[in-house]
C-alpha positions in Angstrom: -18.8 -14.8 26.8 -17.9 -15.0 23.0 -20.5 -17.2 20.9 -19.9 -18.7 17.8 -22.6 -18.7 15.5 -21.8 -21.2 12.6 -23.3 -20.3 9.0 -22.1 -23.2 6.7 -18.5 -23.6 8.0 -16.3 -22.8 11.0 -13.7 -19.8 12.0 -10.5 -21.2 9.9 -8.5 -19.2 12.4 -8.6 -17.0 15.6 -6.3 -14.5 13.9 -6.5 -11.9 11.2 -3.3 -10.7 9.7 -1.4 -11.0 12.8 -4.1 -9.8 15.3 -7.0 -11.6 17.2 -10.0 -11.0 14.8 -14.1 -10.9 16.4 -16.8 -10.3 13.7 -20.3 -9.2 14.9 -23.2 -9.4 12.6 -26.1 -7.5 12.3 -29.4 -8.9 12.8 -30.3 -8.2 9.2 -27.1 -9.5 8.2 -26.8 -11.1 4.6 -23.3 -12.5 5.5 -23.0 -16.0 5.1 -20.0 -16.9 7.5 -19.9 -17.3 10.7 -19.7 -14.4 13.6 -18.3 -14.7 17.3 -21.4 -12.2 18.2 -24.8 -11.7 16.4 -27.0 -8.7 17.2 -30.8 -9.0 17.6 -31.6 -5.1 16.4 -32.0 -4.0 20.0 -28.9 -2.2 22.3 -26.7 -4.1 19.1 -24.3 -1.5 21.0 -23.6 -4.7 24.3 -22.7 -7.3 21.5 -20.2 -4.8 19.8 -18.7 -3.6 23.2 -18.4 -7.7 24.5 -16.7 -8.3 21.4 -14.0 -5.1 22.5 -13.5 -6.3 25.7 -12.8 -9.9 24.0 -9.9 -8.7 22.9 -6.7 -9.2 24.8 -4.7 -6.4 26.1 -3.0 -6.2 23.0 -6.0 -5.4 20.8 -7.0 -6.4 17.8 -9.7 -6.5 15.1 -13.6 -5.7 15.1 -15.2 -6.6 12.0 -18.9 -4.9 11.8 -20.9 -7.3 8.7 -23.5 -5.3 6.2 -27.1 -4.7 8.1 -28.0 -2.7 10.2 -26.9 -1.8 14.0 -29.2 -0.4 16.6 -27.3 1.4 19.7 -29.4 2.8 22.5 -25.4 3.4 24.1 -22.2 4.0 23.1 -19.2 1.8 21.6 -16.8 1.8 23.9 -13.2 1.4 23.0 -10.7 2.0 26.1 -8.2 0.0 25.3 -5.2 0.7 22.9 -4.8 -1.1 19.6 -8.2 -1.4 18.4 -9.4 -1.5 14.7 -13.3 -1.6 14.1 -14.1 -1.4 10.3 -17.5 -2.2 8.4 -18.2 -2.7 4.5 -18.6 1.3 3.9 -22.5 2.4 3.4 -23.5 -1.6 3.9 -23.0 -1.2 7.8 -25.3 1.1 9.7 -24.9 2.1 12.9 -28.4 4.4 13.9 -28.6 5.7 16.9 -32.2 5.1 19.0 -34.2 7.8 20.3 -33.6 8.5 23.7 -29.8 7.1 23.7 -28.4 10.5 24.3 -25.0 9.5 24.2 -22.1 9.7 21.7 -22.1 6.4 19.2 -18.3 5.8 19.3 -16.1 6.8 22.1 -12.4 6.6 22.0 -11.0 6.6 25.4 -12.9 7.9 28.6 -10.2 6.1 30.1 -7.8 6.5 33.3 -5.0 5.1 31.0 -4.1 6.6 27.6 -5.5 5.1 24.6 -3.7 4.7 21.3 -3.7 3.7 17.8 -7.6 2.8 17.4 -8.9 2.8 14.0 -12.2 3.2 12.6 -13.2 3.1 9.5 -15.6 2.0 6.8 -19.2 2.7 8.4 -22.3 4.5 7.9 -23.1 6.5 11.3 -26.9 7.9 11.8 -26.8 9.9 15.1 -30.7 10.6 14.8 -31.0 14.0 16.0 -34.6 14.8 15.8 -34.8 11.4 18.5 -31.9 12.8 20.8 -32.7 15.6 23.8 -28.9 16.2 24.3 -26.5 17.0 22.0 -23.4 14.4 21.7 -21.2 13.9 19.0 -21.4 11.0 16.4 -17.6 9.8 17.4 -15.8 11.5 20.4 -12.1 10.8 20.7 -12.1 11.3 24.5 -9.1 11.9 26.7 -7.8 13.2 29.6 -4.9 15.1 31.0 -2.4 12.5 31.7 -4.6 10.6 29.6 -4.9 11.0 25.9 -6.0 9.7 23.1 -3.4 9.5 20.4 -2.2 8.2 17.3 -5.7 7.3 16.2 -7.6 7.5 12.9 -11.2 7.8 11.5 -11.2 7.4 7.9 -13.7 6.3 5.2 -16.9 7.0 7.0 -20.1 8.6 6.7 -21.7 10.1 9.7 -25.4 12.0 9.6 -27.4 13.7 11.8 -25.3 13.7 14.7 -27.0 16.0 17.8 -24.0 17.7 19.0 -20.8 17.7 16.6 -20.1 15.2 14.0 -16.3 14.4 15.3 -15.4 15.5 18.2 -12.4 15.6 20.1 -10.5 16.8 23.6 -7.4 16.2 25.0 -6.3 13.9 21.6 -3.0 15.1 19.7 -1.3 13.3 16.9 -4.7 11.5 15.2 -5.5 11.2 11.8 -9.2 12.3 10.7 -9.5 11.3 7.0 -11.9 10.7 3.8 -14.9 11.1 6.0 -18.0 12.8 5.0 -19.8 14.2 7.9 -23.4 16.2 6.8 -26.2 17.6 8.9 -24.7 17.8 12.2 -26.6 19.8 14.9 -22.8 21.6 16.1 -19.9 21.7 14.0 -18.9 18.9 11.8 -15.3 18.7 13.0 -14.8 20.3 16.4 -11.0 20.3 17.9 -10.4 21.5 21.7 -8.2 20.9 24.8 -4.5 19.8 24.3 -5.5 18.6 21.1 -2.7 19.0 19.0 -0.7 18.0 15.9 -3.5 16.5 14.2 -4.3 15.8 10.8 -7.8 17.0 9.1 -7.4 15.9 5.6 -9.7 15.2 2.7 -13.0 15.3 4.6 -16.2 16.4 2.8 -18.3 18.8 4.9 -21.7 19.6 4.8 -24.6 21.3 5.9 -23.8 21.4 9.7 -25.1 23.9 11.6 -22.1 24.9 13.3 -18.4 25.3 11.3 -17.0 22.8 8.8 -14.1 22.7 11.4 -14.1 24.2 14.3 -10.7 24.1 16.4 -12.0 26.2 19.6 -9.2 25.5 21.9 -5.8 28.2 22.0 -4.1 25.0 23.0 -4.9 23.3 20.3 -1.5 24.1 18.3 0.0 22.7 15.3 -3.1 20.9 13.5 -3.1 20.3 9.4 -6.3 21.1 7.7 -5.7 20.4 3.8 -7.8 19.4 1.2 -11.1 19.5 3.2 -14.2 20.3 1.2 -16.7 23.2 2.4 -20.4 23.9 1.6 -23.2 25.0 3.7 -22.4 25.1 7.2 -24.2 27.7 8.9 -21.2 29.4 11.1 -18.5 28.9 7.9 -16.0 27.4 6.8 -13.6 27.0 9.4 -12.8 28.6 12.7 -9.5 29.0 13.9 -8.6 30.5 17.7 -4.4 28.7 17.2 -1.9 29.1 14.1 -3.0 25.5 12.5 -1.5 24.8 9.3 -3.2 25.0 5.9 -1.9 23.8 2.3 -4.0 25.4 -0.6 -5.4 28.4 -1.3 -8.4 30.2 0.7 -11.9 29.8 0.2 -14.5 32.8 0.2 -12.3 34.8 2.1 -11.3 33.0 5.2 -8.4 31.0 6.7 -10.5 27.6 5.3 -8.6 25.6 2.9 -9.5 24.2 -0.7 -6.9 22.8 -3.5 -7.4 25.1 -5.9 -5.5 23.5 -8.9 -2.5 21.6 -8.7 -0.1 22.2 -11.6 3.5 20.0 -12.0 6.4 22.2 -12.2 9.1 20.1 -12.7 9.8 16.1 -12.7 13.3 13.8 -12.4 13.1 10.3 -14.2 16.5 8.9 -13.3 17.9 7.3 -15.8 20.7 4.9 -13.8 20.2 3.9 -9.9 20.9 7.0 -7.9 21.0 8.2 -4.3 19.0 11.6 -4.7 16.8 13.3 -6.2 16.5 16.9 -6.1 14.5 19.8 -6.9 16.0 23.5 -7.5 14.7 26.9 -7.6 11.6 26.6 -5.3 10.7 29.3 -3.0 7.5 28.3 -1.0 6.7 32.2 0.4 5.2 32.8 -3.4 4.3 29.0 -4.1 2.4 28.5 -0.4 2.7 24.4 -1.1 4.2 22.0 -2.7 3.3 18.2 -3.4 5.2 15.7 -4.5 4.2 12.3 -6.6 6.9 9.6 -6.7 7.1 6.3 -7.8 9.9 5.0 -6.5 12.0 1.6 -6.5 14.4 -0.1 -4.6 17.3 -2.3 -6.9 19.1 -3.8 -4.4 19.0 -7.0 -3.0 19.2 -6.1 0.6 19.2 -2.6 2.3 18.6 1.0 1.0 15.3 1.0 2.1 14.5 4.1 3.9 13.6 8.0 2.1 14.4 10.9 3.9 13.5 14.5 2.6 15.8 17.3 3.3 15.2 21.0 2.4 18.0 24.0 1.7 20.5 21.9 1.9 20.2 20.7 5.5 20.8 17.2 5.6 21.6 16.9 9.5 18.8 14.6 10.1 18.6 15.4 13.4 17.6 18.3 13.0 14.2 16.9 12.0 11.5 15.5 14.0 8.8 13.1 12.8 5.7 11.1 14.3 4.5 8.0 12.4 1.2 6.1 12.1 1.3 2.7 10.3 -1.5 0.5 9.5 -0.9 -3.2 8.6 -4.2 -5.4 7.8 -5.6 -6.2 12.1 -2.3 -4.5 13.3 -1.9 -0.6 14.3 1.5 0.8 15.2 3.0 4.5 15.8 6.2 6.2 16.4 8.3 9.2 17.1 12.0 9.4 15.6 14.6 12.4 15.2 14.7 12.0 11.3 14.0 13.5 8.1 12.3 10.0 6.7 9.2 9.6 5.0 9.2 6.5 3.4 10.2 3.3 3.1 11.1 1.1 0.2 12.2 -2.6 0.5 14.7 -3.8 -1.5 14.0 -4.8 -5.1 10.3 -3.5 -4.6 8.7 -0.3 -5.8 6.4 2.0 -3.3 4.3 5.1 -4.3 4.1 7.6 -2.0 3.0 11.2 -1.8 4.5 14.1 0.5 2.3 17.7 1.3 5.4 20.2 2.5 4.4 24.1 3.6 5.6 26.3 6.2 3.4 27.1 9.5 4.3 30.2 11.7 7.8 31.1 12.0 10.8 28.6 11.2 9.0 26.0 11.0 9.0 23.9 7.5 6.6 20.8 7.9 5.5 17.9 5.6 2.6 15.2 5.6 3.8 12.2 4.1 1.1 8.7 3.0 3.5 6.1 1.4 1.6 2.7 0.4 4.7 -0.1 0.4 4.3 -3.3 -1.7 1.6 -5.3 0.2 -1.3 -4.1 2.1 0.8 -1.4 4.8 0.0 2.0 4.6 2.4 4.6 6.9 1.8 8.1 7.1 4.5 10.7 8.8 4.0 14.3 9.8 7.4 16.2 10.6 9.0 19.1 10.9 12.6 21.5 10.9 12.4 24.5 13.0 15.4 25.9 11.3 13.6 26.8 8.2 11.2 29.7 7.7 10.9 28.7 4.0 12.2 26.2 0.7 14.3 26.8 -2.3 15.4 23.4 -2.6 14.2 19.8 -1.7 15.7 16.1 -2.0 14.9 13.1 -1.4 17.6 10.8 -0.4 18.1 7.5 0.3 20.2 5.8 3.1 22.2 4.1 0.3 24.4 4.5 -2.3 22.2 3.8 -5.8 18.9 2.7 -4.2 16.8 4.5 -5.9 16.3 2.8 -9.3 16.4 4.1 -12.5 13.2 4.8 -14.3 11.8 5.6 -10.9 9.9 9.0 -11.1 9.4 11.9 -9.2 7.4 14.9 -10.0 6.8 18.4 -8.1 3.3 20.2 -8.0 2.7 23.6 -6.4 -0.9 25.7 -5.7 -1.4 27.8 -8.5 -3.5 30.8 -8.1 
């Protein structure tokens, strides 16, 4: 059962931006709230798991305070719709000696188990305390049972016994911004029918296995871009499937850093226009393109959605995209037969980014992370099999003059 611990005034509401909230605070928290669970620095792992299952079926929020957590088992979360977050570095979770056991495991479920976040926390796996090797987090699934349209972003994990991030049988997840040193295995590890994921911007260190390992020929279709590489004893990366990489190689393998950016063209519109487009690109020489927009939306109502279309091909179904949107407590994904990768409300501006390349065969694909006005981030991953490489893009909106004037767009490729 939930308990309320009250320091200095009482829960306003049960809700936190339109999802049940339950914060758990460390035994050596310095938060001054108040907390539906507190932790007494032993198996802190049974308060955190109560507060999952206190969550209805829908799912909701986990708040983790600063201080410091003490698991001697895992944190369960096998239910879809979940969001645990910490404050960054201030919440530690440290593993106990003897646990043996992955400290966060998505899934491990007879049901599938989608769009769990977790983010913002400081993960000790405690190796030299550990006989078996486990991974830190281990997005677990299943055939017929898969764990999908999930994210880990913004953490730290150390130490970890086994592999730092581990997962099987989990396509279409999102494993961002995370810095993972010192792992016993490899500090990204991708197997089974683990497909279509996204490795991006992850700072890798020191582990004693690859910087990424995908190890699985059925892992197909995964994104590596703009990881970071140093010190891992087996490499960079190791790849058995075709994944995708934007950027040029590193030391001599398949492993991806940015190299330099450089900005070969940019469109400020100067009156409210439909599209925007970009001429004279060929992407076999240029490897990768990126583009930068600030874009707003005039009108008063409508002419909200982006799509991008290449070469001319602007039958948007013949494109296919999978989206993953994250609003405050709430988690949502999709799959539509479109060319979109933003959205813009009307008389607002959004910034948004887009990564396009070309993976094996006719296959152009793009990585899109749009931030609308308000707290909603959206990221897309799609693709045209029709296409084996670029020489022009647009973006266009669904209506006539919706994209403002002043807006701006601007196009960066790899340079060598």
């Amino acid at each position: 059962m939930a308990r309320t611990i009250r320091w200095g005034r009482i829960i306003p509401r049960d809700r936190f931006e339109g999802g049940v909230t339950r914060i758990v605070a460390a035994s050596n928290a310095t938060w001054t709230g108040v907390a539906h669970y507190r932790c007494d620095g032993t198996a802190d792992q049974t308060e955190i798991n109560n507060a999952i299952e206190d969550l209805p079926s829908a799912g909701g929020l986990i708040r983790l305070t600063d201080g410091t957590f003490y698991l001697s088992g895992k944190i369960l979360i096998n239910k879809s719709n979940v969001l645990i977050e910490g404050t960054g570095t201030g919440t530690r979770l440290i593993l106990t000696d003897g646990a043996d056991c992955p400290m966060i495991e998505i899934g491990n479920s007879a049901a599938s188990v989608q769009n769990c976040v977790v983010r913002n926390i400081y993960l000790d796996g405690n190796a030299p305390g550990q006989t078996t090797a486990n991974p830190i987090i281990y997005l677990h699934g299943y055939s017929g049972a898969s764990v999908a349209y999930c994210r880990i972003e913004d953490c730290y994990l150390t130490a970890s016994s086994g592999d730092g991030i581990y997962l099987v049988e989990a396509p279409r997840n999102i494993i961002y911004n995370n810095q993972v040193y010192d792992s016993a295995g490899d500090g990204i590890e991708i197997t089974g029918l683990s497909g279509s994921n996204y490795v991006v911007n992850n700072f890798l260190q020191g582990n004693g296995g690859y910087g990424i390992n995908i190890s699985d020929s059925n892992a197909v279709n995964n994104v590596l871009l703009g990881n970071y590489f140093y010190n891992n004893a087996s490499g960079e990366v190791n790849d058995v499937t075709a994944s995708y990489y934007l950027g040029k190689p590193l030391i001599a393998s398949r492993s991806l850093a940015f190299g330099t950016w450089e900005k070969i063209a940019e469109v400020v519109p100067s009156s409210d226009v439909q599209t925007i487009t970009f001429t004279g690109l060929d992407l076999s020489v240029d490897k990768a393109y990126m583009l930068v927009a600030k874009d707003k939306n005039p009108l008063a109502s409508g002419g909200d959605v982006r799509y991008l279309f290449v070469n001319d091909d602007t039958t948007t179904t013949n494109y296919t995209h999978q989206e993953f949107g994250v609003s405050g407590g709430s988690v949502s994904s999709a799959e539509r037969n479109d060319a979109r990768i933003a959205h813009v409300p009307p008389g607002k501006t959004a910034i948004y980014w887009v990564f396009i390349g070309v993976g094996t065969g006719a296959n152009v694909f793009w990585m899109s992370h749009a931030v609308k006005d308000g707290p909603v981030l959206v990221h897309r991953y799609g693709w045209n099999t029709n296409h084996s490489n670029i020489t022009k893009i647009e973006i266009q909106s669904d209506t006539a003059g919706a994209i403002a004037a002043g807006s701006r767009f601007m196009l960066f490729k790899v340079s060598s």
